[in-house]
Each structure stands twice: as C-alpha cells, then as structure tokens.
TORPALUM-488680 format. One line per 3 residues: their letters; for each residue x, y, z of C-alpha. Coordinates in Angstrom, 2 decimals, decimal comma. Layout:
<recs>
a	X Y Z ~ ...
</recs>
This chain:
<recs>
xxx	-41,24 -112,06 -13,14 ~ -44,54 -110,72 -14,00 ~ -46,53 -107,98 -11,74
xxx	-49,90 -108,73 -10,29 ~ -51,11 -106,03 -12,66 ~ -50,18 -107,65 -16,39
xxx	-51,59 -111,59 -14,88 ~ -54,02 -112,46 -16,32 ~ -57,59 -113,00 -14,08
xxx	-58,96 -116,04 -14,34 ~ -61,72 -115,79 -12,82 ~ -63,40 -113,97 -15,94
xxx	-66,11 -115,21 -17,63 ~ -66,05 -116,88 -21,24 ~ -69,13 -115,77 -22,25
xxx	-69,10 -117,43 -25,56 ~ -68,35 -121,03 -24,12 ~ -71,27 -119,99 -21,81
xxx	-73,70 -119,86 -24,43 ~ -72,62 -123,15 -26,03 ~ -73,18 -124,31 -23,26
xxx	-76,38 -123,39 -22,57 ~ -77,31 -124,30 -26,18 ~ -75,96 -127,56 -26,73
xxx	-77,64 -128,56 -23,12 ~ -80,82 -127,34 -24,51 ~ -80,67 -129,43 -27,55
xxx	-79,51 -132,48 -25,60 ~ -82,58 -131,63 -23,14 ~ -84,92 -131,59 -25,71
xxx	-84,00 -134,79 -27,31 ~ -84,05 -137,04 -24,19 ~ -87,82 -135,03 -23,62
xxx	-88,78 -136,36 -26,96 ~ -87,63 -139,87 -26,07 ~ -88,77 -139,99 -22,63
xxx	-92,48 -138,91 -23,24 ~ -95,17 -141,25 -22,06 ~ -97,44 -139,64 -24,86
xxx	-97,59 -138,84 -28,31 ~ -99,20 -135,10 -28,79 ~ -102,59 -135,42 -29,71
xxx	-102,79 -137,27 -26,64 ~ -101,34 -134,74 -24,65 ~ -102,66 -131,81 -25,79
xxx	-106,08 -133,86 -25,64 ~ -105,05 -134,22 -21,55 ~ -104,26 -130,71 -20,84
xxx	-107,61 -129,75 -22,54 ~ -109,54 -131,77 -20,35 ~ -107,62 -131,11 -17,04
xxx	-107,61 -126,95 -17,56 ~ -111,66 -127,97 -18,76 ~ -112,06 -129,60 -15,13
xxx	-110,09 -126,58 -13,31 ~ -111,95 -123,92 -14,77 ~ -115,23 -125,64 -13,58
xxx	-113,69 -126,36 -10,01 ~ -112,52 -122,36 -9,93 ~ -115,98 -121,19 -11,54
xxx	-118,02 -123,64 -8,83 ~ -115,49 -122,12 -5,97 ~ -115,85 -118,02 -7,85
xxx	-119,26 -117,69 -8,61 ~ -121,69 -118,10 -6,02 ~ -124,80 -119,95 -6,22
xxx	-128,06 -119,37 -4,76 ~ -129,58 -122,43 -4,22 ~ -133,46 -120,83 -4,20
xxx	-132,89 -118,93 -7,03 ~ -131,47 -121,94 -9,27 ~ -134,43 -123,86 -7,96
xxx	-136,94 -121,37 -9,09 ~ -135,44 -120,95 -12,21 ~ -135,65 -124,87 -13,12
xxx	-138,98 -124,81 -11,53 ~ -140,03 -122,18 -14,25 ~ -138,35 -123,95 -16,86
xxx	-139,97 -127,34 -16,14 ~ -143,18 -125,55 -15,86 ~ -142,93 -123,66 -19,64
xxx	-141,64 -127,48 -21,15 ~ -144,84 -129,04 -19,31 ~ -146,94 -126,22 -20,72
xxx	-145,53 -126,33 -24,06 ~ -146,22 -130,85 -24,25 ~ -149,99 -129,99 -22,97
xxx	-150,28 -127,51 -25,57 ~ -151,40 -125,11 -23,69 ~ -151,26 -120,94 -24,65
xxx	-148,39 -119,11 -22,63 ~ -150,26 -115,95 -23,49 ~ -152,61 -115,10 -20,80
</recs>
C-alpha cells in the first residue's frame, strides 16, 4: 500500500500537451478563417481603408471644433481672390 506522500498528483499540469494544444487549435483556427472568409484580401484591406478613412473624419468632425464665421470668412476671401484673379484684376493695392 502506497502513502499519500509517493501518489502521484494528478492534478498537475502537462504543459507540453498544453502547448500542442494550443498550437494545433491555432492552425485548425486559421484554416477554417481562410475558408470561411466572405472576401479575398485586396478587398478587405480595401474595406478597412475606407471604414478607418470614414472614422477618422467622424472623430476629426467630433475633435476639432469649427467656427462656423470663421470658415465662412475664409471661403468668402477665397471666392473673392478666384473672382479677382478671372477679372484680371491687380491684388496689389
């Protein structure tokens, strides 16, 4: 009769069939991903492009404030100098 002390625990961890594990459920992951995607690359990388395109200009609109009088007055200058410049007229004064 063995003595609590020389049994053997099982409750200890085989590290090495842990990995496998982990491994081979990795590769098996990764193959069904490859099977199972409704795009081909380009496509997708095209897709994320545009969508982090759109958020940045959603954060930047949300961010950065705008001063509606100020953005006016700057197109009103701008259409101003392109009127100018089709009469021909000097902008030196």
């Amino acid at each position: 009769m063995q003595s609590d002390a020389n049994k053997p625990n099982d409750n200890t961890l085989n590290t090495g069939a842990l990995i496998w594990g982990f491994l081979i459920g990795l590769v098996i992951g990764g193959v069904a991903a490859l099977f199972r995607a409704p795009r081909s690359g380009n496509e997708m990388r095209q897709m994320l492009a545009e969508s982090e395109q759109n958020l940045r200009e959603k954060i930047e609109a949300t961010v950065i404030p705008v001063d509606p009088v100020a953005e006016s007055l700057a197109e009103g200058k701008a259409a101003a100098r392109r009127r100018r410049s089709e009469l021909g007229l000097d902008n030196n004064r």
